[in-house]
C-alpha positions as a printed Julia matrix, in Angstrom:
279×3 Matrix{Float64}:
  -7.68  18.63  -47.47
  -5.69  21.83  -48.7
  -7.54  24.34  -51.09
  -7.12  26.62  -53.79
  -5.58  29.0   -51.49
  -2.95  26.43  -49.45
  -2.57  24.81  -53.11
  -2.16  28.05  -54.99
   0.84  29.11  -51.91
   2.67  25.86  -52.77
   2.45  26.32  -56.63
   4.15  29.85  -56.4
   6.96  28.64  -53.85
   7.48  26.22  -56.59
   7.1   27.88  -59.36
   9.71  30.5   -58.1
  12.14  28.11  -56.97
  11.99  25.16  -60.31
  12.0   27.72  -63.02
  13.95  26.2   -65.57
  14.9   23.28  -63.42
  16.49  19.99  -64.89
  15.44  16.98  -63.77
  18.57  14.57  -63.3
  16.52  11.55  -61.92
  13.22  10.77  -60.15
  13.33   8.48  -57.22
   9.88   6.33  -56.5
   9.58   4.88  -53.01
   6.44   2.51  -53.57
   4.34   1.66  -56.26
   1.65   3.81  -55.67
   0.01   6.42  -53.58
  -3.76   6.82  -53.89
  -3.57   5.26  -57.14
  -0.34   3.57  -58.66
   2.43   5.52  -60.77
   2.08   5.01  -64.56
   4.3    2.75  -65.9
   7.65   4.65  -66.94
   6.96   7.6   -64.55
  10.64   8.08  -63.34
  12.25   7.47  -66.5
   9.79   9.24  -68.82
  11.35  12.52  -66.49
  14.86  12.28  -66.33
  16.19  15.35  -68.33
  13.01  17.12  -68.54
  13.28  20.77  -67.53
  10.43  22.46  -65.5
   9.26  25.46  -67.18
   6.39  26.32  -64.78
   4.82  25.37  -62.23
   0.85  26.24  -62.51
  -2.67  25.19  -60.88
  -6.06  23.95  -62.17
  -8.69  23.48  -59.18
  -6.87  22.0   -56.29
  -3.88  20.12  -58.76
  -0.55  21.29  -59.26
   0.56  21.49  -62.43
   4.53  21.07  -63.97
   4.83  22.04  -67.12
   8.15  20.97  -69.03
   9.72  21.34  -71.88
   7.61  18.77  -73.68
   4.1   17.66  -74.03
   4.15  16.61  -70.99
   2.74  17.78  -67.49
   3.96  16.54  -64.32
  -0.1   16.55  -62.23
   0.46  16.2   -58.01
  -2.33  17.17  -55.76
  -1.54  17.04  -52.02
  -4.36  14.83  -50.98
  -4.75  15.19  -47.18
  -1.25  15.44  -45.94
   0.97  16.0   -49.03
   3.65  18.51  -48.95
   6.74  19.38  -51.13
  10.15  20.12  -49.6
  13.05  21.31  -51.19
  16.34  20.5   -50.05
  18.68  23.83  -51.53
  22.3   22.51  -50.7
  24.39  19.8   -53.0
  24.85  18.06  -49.26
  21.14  17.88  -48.56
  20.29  16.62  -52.07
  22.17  13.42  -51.55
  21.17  13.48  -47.73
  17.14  13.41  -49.71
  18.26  11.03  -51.8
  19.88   8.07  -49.98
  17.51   9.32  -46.78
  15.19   6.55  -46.08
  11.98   8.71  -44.48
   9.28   6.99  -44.29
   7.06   8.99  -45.46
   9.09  10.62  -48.24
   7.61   8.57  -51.48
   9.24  10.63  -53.95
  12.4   12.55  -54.51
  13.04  14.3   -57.55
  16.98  15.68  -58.13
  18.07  18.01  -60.0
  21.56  18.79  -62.26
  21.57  22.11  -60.37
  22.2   19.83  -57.1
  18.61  19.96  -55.24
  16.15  17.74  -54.45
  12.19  17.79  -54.39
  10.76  15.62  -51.81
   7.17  15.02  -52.01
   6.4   13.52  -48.44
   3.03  12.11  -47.56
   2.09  10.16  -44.37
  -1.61   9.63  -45.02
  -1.24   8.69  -49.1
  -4.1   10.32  -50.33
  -1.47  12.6   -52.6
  -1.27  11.62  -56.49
   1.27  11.38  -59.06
   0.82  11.14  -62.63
   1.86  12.6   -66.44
  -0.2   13.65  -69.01
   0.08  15.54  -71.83
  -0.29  19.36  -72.25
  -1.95  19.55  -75.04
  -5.18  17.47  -74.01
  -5.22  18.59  -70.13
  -8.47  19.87  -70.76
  -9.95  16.76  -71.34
  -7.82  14.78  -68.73
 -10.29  12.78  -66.6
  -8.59  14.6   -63.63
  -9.77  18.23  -64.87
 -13.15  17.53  -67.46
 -16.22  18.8   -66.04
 -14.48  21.17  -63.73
 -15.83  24.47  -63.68
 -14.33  27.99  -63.77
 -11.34  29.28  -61.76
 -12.99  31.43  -59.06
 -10.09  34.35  -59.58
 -11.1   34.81  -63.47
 -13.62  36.16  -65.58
 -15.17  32.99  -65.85
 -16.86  32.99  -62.51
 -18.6   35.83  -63.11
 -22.19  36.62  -61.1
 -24.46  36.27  -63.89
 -22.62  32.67  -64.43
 -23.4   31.94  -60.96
 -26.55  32.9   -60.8
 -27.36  30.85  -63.78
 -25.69  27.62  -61.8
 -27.01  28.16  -59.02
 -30.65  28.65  -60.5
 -30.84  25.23  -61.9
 -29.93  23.53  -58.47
 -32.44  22.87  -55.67
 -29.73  21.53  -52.72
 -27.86  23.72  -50.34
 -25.62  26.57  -51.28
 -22.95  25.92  -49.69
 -23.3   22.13  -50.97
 -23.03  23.42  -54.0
 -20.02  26.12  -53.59
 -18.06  23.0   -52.96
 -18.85  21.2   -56.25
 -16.28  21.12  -58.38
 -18.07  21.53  -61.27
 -19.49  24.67  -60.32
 -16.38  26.12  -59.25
 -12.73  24.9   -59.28
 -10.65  24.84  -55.59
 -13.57  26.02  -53.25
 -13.8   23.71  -50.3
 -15.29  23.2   -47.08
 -13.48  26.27  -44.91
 -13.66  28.37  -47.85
 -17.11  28.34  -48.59
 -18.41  28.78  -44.97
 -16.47  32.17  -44.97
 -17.88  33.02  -48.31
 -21.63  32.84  -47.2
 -20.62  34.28  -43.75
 -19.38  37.24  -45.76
 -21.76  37.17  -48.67
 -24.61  36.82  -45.59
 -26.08  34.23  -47.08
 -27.31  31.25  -45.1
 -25.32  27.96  -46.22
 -28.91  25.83  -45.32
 -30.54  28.21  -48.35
 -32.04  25.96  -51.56
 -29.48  27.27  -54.38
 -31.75  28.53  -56.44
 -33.0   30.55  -54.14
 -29.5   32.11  -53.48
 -29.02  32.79  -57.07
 -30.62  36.24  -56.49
 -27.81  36.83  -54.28
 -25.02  35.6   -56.77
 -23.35  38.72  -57.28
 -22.61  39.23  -52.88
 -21.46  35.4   -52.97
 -18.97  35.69  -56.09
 -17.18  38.61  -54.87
 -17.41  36.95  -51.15
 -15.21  34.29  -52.97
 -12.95  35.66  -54.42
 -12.38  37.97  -51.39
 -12.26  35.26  -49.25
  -9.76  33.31  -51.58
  -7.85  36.32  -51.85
  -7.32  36.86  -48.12
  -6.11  33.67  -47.78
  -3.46  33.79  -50.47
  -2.47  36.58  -49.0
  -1.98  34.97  -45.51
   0.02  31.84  -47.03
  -3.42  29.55  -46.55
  -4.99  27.46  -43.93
  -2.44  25.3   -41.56
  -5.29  23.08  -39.41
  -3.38  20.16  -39.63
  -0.73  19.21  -41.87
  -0.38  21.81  -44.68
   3.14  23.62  -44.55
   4.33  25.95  -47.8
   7.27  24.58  -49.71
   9.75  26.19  -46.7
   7.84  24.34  -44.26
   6.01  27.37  -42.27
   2.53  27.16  -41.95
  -0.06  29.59  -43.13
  -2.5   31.87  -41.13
  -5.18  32.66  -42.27
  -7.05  30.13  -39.87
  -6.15  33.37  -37.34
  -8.37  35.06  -39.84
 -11.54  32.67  -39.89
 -14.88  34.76  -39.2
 -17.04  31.59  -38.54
 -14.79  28.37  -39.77
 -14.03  26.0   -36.39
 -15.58  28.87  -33.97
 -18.59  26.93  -32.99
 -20.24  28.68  -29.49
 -17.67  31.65  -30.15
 -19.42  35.21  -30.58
 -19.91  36.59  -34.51
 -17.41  38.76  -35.12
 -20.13  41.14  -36.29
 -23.43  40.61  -34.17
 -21.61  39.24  -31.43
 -24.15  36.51  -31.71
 -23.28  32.63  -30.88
 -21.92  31.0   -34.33
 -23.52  27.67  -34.66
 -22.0   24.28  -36.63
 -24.31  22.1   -38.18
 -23.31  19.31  -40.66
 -24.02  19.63  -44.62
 -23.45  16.25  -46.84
 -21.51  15.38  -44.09
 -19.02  18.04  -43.44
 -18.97  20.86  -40.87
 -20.84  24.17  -41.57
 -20.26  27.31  -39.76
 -22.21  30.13  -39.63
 -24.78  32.89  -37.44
 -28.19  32.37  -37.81
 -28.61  36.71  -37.28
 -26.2   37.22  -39.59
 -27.16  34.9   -42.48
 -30.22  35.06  -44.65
């Protein structure tokens, strides 16, 4: 499932390409994807304009010129693809793919398919003024880029838990967007090893914050993770899996000890690391 990094890639190829979009008409394909489409979806839309496109944990985020907020998140296999040219917006919108379950158009003459074979993606509208307290984002802790997740806030979170580190990296409520390939490369980096009892780790709170946020940084930077089906909104893949220190290199040597990196599996999803490396 895509990131904060793969998810943060697709928000700015959006948000670069639908500023100050107009939405002509919204196309639904099916009734649902992992949950159904609120009632009115496609016609609460029509004539909305996109003002930005932002990102809260691992959603996506369309802002319009409203109270309203378009919320997506990719699921598994999600992906948005813009078709540029007048002839390929009507080629989206009369196309029958079948895994193409929504096509927005716009009066500029493009389309934005959101295409999803696995339908683990999601759809809805909310309004901007209470997307705090959405049941999609309450409870969710700080942005790992901002002030928010600072060490001592860390340290404090991590001191009151008695489970795994990395276990607890990947709870949402500690920290927004970190997921499984994101937090083994934090602790790899931050030396830290992902079988330690949290509050344990929270004396080493400041090395594992800035291991994030390096970590998420790098990835950005490289246009995310492609393992399976993430693509950017122009359909390349990312790279930073060419990147990965420990992530999906079980039996390979540590890029630092030259040690074998071991995979063991944490509420049952695959941790990476090197037992010399990680304390």
């Amino acid at each position: 499932m895509p990131e904060l990094p793969e998810v943060e890639t697709v928000r700015r190829g959006l948000d670069a390409a639908l500023e100050n979009a107009v939405i002509e008409s919204v196309m639904l394909r099916r009734k649902d994807l992992r949950a159904p489409f609120p009632d009115g979806f496609a016609r609460a839309l029509a004539g909305r304009k996109i003002l930005r496109v932002k990102r809260r944990a691992k959603y996506l985020v369309f802002n319009l010129d409203s109270d309203d907020a378009i919320i997506a998140h990719l699921g598994m296999s999600g992906r948005f693809l813009i078709a540029r040219h007048p002839v390929g917006c009507e080629a989206a919108a009369r196309s029958e793919g079948k895994h193409d379950h929504v096509v927005f158009t716009f009066k500029d003459g493009r389309a934005l398919i959101f295409n999803d074979p696995r339908r683990f993606g999601l759809m809805t509208v909310a309004k901007k003024s209470a997307l705090a307290a959405h049941k999609l984002f309450a409870g969710t802790g700080p942005e790992p880029l901002r002030k928010g997740f600072s060490p001592e806030y860390l340290k404090a979170a991590l001191a009151k838990r008695k489970g795994p580190v990395k276990t607890a990296l990947m709870d949402q409520a500690l920290v927004a967007g970190v997921g499984n390939i994101y937090a083994s490369e934090a602790l790899f980096l931050a030396g830290v090893d992902p079988r330690k009892p949290s509050h344990k780790a929270a004396d080493h709170a400041a090395k594992i914050a800035g291991a994030v946020r390096q970590v998420l940084k790098e990835a950005i930077a490289s246009g995310g993770s492609s393992l399976r089906d993430f693509r950017h909104v122009s359909g390349e893949e990312g790279f930073f899996q060419h990147r990965f220190r420990v992530y999906g290199r079980e039996g390979k040597s540590c890029p630092v000890c030259h040690q074998r990196i071991f995979l063991i599996r944490q509420g049952g999803r695959s941790t990476f690391f090197c037992k010399t490396c990680q304390k």
